[in-house]
C-alpha positions in Angstrom: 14.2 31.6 79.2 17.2 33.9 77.7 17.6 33.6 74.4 20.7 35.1 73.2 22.4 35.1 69.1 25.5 35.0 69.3 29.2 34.0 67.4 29.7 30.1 69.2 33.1 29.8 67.1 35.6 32.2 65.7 39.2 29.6 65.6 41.6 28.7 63.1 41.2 25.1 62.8 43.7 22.4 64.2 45.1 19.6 62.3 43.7 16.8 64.5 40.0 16.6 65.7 39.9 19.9 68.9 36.7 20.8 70.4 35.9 24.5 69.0 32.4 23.9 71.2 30.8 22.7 74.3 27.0 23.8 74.8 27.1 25.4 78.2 25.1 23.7 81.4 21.5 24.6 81.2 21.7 25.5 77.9 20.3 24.4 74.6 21.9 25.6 71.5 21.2 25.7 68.0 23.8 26.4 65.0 22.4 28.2 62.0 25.4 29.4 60.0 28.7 27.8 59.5 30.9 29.7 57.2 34.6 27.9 56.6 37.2 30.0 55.1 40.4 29.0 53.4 42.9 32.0 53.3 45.9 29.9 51.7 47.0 29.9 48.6 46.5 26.0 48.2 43.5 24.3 48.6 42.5 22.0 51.5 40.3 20.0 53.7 38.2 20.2 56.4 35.6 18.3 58.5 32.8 18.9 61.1 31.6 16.8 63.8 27.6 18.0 65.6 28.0 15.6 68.7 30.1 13.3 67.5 28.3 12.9 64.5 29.6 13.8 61.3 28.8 16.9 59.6 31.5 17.4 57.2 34.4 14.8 56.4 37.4 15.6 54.7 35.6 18.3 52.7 37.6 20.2 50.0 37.7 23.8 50.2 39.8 25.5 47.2 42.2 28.1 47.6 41.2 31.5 48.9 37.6 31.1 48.9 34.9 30.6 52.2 32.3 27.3 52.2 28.7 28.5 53.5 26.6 26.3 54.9 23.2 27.2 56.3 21.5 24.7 58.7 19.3 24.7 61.6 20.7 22.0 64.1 19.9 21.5 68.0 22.7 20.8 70.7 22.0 20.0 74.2 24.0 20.5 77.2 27.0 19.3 76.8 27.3 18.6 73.7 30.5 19.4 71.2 30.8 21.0 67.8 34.4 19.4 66.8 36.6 20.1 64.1 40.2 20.5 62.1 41.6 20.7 58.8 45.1 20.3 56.6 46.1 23.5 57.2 45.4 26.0 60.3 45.0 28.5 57.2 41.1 27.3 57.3 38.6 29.2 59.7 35.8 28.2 61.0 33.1 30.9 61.7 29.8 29.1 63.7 27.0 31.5 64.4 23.8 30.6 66.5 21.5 30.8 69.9 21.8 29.8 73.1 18.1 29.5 75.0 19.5 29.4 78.6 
């Protein structure tokens, strides 16, 4: 089995739920950073869906500052990391392994 770390998302987010991630076949992965930015000068929202399951809803993220979230959460084959904010100012940055 490969094991490789690597950046699964680097996007500006949407404005409606978009699929930033689909685990690849044969492959199990596992997120352990999320870092959301917000670059505008007005503050905003975001959510975060782990397989349809909700991570993050509607979160507020002030103005010109980054949300760090450190977690250690397993996605199958197949499975989605989905996500979108108000503005396509926020970034999200998702950081993990795939074990292929």
């Amino acid at each position: 089995m490969a094991t490789t770390t690597k950046a699964l998302v680097r996007a500006s987010a949407a404005t409606s739920s978009a699929t930033l991630y689909t685990v690849p076949a044969s492959t199990t992965a596992v997120v352990t950073n999320i870092a959301v930015t917000n670059t505008d000068s007005a503050a905003g929202t975001f959510s975060l869906l782990l397989d349809d399951v909700a991570l993050h809803t509607t979160t507020a993220i002030a103005a010109n500052t980054t949300v760090y979230i450190d977690l250690k959460q397993v996605l199958a084959t197949t499975k989605t990391i989905k996500g979108f904010a108000s503005a396509t100012t926020v970034k999200f940055h998702i950081s993990g392994v795939e074990i292929a």
